[in-house]
KEPA-759057 format. One record per atom (N, C-alpha, C): x, y, z. Coordinates in pm, 1 decimal, decimal comma. Example, Ala and Ser with C-alpha at 12.3 -4.5 7.8 and 13.67 -1.06 7.14 Angstrom:
REM residues 2
{xx->1319,0 | yy->-569,0 | zz->780,0}
{xx->1230,0 | yy->-450,0 | zz->780,0}
{xx->1320,0 | yy->-330,0 | zz->780,0}
{xx->1285,0 | yy->-225,0 | zz->708,0}
{xx->1367,0 | yy->-106,0 | zz->714,0}
{xx->1290,0 | yy->3,0 | zz->787,0}
REM end
This chain:
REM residues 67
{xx->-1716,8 | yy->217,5 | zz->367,2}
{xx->-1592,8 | yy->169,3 | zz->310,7}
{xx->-1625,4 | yy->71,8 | zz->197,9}
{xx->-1580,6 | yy->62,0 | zz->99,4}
{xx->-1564,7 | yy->1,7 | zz->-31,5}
{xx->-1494,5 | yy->-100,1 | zz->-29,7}
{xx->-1490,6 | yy->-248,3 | zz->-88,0}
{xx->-1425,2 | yy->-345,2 | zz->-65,3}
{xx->-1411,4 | yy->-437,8 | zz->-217,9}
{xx->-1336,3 | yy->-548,1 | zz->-252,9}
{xx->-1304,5 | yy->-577,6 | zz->-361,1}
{xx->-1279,2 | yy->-724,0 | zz->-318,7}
{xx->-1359,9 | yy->-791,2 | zz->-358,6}
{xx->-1339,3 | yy->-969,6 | zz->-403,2}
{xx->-1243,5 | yy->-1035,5 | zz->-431,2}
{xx->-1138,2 | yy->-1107,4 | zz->-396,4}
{xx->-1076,2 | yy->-1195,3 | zz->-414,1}
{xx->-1074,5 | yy->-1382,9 | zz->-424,9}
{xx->-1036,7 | yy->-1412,6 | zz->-491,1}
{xx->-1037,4 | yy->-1553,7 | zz->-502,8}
{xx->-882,5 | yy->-1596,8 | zz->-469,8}
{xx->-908,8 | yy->-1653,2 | zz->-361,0}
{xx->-749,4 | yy->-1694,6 | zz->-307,7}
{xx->-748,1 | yy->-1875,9 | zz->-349,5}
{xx->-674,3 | yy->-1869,1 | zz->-406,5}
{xx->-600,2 | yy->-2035,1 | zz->-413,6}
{xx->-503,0 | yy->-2061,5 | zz->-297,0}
{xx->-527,8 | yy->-2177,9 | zz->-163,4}
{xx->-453,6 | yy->-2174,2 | zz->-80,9}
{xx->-427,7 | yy->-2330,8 | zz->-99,3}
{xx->-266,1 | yy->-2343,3 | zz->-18,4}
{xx->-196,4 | yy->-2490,2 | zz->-0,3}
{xx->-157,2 | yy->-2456,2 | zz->149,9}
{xx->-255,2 | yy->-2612,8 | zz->204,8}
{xx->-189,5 | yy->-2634,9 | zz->361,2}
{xx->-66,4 | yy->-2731,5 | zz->386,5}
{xx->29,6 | yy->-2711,5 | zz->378,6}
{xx->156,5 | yy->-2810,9 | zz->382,3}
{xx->203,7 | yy->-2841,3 | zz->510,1}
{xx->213,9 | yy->-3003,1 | zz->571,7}
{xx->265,2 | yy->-3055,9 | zz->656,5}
{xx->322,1 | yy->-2964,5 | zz->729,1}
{xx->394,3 | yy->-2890,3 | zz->849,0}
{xx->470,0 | yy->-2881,6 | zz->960,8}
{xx->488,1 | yy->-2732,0 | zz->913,0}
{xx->434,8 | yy->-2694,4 | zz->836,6}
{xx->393,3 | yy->-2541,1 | zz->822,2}
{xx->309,7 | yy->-2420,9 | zz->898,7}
{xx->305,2 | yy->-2312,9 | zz->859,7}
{xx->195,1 | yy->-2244,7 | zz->932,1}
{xx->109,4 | yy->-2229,2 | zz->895,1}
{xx->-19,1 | yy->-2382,3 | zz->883,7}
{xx->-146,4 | yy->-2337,0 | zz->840,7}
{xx->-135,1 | yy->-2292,9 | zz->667,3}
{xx->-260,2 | yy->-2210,4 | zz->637,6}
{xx->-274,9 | yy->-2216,1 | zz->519,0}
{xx->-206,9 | yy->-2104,7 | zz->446,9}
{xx->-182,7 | yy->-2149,0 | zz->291,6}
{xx->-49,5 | yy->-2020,3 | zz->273,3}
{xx->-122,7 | yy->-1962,2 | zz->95,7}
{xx->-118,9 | yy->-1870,6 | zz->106,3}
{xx->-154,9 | yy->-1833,8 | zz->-7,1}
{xx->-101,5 | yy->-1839,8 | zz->-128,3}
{xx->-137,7 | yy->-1931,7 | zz->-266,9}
{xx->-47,8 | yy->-1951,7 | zz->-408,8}
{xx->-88,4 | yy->-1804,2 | zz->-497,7}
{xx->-202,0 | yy->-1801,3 | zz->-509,8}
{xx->-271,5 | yy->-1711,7 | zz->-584,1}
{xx->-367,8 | yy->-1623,4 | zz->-563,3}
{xx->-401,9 | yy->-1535,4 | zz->-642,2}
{xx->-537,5 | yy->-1460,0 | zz->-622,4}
{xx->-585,9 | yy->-1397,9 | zz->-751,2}
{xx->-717,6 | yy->-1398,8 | zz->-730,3}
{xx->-831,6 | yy->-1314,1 | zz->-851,0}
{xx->-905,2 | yy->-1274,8 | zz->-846,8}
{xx->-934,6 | yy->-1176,5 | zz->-927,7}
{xx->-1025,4 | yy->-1023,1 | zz->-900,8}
{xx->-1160,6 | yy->-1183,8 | zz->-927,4}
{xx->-1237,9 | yy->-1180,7 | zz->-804,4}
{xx->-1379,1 | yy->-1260,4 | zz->-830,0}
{xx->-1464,7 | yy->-1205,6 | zz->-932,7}
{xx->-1466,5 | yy->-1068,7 | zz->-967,7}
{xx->-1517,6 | yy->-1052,4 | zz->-1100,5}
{xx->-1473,7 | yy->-1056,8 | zz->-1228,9}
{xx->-1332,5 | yy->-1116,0 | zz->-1258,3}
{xx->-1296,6 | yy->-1154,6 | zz->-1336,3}
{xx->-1279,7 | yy->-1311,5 | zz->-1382,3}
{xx->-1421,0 | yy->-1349,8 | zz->-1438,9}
{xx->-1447,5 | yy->-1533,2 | zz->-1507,1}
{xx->-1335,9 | yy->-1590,7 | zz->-1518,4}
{xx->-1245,3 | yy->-1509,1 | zz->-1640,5}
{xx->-1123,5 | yy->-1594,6 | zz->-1692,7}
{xx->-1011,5 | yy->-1622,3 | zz->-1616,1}
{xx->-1056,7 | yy->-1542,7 | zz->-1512,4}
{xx->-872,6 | yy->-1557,7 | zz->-1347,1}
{xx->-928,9 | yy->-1659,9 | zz->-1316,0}
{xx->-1067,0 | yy->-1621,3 | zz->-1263,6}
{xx->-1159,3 | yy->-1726,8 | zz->-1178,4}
{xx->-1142,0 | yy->-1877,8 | zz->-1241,1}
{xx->-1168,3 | yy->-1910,8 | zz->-1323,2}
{xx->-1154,4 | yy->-2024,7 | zz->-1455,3}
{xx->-1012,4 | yy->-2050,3 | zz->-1437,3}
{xx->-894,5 | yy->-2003,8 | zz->-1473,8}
{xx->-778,9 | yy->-2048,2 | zz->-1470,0}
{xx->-727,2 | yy->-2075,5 | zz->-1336,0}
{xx->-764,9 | yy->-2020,2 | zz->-1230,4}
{xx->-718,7 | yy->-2059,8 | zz->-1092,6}
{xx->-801,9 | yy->-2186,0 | zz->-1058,0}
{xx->-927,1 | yy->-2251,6 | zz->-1119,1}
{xx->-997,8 | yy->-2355,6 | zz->-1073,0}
{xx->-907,7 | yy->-2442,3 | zz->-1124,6}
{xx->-863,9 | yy->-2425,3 | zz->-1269,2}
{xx->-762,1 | yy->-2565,3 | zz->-1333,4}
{xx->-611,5 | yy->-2564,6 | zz->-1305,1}
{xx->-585,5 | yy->-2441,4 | zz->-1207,0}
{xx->-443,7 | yy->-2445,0 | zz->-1088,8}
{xx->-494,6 | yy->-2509,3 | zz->-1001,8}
{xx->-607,8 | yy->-2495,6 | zz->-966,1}
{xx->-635,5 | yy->-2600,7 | zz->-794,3}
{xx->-644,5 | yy->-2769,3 | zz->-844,1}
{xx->-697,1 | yy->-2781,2 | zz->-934,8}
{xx->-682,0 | yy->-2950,8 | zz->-1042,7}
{xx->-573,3 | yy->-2988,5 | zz->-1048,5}
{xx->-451,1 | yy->-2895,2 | zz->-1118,9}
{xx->-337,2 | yy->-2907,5 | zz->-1145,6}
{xx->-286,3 | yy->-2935,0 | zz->-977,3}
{xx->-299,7 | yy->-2886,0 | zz->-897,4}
{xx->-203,0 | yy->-2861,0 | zz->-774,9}
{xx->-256,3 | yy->-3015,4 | zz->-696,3}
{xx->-385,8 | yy->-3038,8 | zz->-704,3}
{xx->-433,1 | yy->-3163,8 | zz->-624,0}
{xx->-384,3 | yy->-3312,5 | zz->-692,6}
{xx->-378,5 | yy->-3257,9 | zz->-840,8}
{xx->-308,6 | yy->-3437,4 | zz->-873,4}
{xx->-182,3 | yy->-3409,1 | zz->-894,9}
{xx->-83,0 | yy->-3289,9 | zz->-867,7}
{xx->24,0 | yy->-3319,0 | zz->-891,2}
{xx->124,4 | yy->-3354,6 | zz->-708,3}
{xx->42,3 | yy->-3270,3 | zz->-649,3}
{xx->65,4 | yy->-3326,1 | zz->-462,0}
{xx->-54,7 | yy->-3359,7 | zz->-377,4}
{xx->-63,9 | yy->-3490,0 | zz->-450,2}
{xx->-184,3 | yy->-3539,5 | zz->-315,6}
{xx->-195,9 | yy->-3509,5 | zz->-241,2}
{xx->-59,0 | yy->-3521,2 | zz->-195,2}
{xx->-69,7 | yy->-3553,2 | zz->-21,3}
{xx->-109,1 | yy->-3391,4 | zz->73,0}
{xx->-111,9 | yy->-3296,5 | zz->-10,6}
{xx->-153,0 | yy->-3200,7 | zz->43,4}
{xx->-279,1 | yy->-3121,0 | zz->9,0}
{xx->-303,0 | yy->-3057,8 | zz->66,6}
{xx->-437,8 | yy->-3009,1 | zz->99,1}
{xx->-477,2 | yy->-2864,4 | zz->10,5}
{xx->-548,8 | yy->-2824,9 | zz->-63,4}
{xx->-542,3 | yy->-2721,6 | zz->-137,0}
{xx->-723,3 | yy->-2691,1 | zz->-172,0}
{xx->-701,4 | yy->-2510,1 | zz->-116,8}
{xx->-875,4 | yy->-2483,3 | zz->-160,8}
{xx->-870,1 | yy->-2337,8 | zz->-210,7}
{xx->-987,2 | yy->-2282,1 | zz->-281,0}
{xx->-1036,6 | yy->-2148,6 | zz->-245,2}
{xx->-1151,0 | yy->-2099,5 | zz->-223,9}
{xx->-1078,2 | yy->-1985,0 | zz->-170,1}
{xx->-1147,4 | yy->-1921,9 | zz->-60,1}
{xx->-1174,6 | yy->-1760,3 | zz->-98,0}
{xx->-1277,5 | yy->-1734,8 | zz->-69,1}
{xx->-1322,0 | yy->-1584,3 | zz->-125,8}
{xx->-1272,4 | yy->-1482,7 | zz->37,0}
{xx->-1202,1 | yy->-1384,0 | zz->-17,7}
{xx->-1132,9 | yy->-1268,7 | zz->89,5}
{xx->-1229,1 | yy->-1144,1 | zz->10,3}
{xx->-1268,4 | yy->-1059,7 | zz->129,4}
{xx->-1294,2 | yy->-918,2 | zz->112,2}
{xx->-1161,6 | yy->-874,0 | zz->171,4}
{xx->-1114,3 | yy->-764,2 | zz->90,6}
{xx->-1052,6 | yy->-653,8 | zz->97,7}
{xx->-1061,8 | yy->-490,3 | zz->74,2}
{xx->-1014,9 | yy->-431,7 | zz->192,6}
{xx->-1070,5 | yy->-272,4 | zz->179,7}
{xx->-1022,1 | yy->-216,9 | zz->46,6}
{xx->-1075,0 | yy->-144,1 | zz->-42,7}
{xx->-1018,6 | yy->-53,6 | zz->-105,6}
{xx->-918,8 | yy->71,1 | zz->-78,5}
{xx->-832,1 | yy->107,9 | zz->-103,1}
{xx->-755,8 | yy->210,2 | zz->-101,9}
{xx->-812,4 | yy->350,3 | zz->-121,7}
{xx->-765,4 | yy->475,2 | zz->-101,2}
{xx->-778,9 | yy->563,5 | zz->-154,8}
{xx->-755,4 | yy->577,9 | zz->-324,6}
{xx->-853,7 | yy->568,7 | zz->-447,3}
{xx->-782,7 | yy->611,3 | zz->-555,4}
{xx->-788,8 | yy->466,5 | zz->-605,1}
{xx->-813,5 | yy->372,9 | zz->-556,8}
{xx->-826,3 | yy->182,7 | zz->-581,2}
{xx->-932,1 | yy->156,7 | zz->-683,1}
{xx->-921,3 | yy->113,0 | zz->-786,0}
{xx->-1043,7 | yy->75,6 | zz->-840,0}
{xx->-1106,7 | yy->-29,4 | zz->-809,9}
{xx->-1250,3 | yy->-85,2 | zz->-842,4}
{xx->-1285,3 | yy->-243,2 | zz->-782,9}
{xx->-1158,5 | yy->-319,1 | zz->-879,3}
REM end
């Protein structure tokens, strides 16, 4: 089975369920990768008080899916 890289941008918010997904990017793409690092900057000084990371997901490919 064939699988495809993701870069997840996640926010854990108070009285929520755990961690929630903002974003995602093809991990082989620099310039997603790059712009989601200065969303996680942006997201940490604009709500302290909460908690924000990313995190690399494998996902299966589809039938017909490109990487």
């Amino acid at each position: 089975m064939k699988y495809k890289y993701l870069k997840v941008l996640q926010g854990h918010y108070d009285g929520y369920h755990g961690w929630e997904d903002i974003t995602e990017a093809q991990k082989s793409n620099r310039e997603e990768v790059k712009e989601q690092r200065q969303d996680l900057i942006a997201y940490r000084a604009s709500a302290p008080e909460y908690n924000y990371r990313i995190v690399t997901r494998r996902v299966p490919l589809h039938k017909g899916e490109k990487k």
